[in-house]
C-alpha positions in Angstrom: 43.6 243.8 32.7 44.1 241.0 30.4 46.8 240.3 28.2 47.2 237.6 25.4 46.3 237.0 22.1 42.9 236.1 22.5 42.5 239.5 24.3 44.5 241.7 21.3 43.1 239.7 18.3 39.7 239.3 19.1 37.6 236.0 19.0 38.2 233.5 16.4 35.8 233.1 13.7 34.2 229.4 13.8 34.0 227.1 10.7 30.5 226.6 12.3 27.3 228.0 14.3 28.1 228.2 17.6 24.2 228.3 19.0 23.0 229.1 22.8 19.6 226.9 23.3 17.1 225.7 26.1 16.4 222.2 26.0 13.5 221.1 24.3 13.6 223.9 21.8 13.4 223.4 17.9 16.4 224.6 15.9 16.8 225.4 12.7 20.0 225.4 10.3 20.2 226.7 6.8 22.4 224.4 4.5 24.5 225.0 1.5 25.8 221.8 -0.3 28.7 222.4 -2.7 31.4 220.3 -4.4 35.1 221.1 -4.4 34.4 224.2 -6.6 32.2 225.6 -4.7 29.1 225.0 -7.3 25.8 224.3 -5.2 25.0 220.8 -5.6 21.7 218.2 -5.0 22.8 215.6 -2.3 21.5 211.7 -3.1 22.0 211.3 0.8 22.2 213.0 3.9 23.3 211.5 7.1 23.0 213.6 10.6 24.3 213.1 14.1 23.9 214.8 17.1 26.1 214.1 20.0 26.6 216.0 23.9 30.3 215.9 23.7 30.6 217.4 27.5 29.6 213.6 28.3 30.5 211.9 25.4 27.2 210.7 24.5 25.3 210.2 21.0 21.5 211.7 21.3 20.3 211.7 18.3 21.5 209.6 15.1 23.6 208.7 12.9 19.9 208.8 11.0 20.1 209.1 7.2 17.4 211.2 5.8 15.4 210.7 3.2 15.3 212.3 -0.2 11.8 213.8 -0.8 11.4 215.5 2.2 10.3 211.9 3.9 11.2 211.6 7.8 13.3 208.7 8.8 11.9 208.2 12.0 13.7 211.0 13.8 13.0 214.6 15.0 14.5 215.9 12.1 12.3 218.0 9.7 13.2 219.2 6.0 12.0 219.7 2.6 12.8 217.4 -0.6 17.1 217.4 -1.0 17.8 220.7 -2.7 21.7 222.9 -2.8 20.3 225.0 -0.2 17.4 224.1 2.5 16.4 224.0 5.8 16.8 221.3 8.3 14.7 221.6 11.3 15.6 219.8 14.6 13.1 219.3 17.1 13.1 219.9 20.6 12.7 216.1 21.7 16.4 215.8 20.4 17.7 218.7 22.6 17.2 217.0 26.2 20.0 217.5 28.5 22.3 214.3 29.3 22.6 215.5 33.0 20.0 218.5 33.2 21.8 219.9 36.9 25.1 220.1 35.4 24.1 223.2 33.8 24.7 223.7 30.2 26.3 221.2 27.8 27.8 221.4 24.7 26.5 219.4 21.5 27.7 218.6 18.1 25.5 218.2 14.9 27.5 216.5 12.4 26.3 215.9 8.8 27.9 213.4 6.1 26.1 214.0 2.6 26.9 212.2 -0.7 26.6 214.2 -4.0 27.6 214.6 -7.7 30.5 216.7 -8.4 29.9 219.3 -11.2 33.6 218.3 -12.9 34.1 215.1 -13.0 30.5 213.4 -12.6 31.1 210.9 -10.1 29.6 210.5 -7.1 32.1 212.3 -3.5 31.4 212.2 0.3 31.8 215.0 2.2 31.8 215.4 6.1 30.9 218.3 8.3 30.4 219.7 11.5 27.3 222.1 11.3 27.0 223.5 13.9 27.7 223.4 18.1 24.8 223.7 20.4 25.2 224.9 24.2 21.7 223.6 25.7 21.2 226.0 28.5 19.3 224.0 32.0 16.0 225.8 33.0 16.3 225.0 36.7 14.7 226.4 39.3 15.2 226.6 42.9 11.7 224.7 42.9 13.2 221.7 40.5 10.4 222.8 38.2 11.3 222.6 34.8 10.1 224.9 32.1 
């Protein structure tokens, strides 16, 4: 029997996608960019970074990407800047910091500049998109899949 909130309310609903994922996988997140009105927007710039925060280590950015769909030498993959698009991250950025440890939880954060719809100037806006649990594919062998 288990009694407490948690329990009687349910779980919380996320500001973000909480994913489950094997290492070396490609992953991909749908993005939405709007200004404080919530009217979809074009970014001029993009910046992603993904880091294991079970061991507090960065393993993949801060990388700004490039408008036009151009890569900036990173595993991320995505079409010329739009309101709404893809990314696609690769599986060379989902390795695992310590792969015997099990599972370990990562962060993809994203800081994007745009033009807001009201006042025409330029804003900065920071997000977390989404947290990644890599899963390890160990086997009693130590072969990894």
């Amino acid at each position: 029997m288990v009694i407490g909130n948690r329990y009687l309310n349910g779980s919380p609903i996320l500001p973000y996608a909480n994913v489950k994922a094997y290492p070396g996988t490609d992953l991909f997140m749908d993005l939405q960019f709007v200004d404080h009105t919530t009217t979809p927007v074009i970014p001029t710039s993009i910046a992603i970074e993904i880091d294991d925060i079970t061991n507090s280590v960065t393993m993949a950015g801060p990388t700004q990407l490039l408008p036009g769909g151009a890569l900036g030498g990173t595993p991320f993959s995505y079409p010329a800047f739009a309101a709404t698009m893809t990314l696609q991250v690769g599986g060379i950025a989902w390795q695992m910091t310590f792969p015997y440890i099990g599972s370990q939880l990562c962060q993809v954060g994203m800081q994007f500049t745009a033009i807001d719809t009201v006042t025409g100037q330029p804003f900065t806006s920071n997000a977390v998109i989404a947290v990644v649990e890599l899963c390890a594919l160990a086997t009693v062998s130590g072969l990894q899949f």
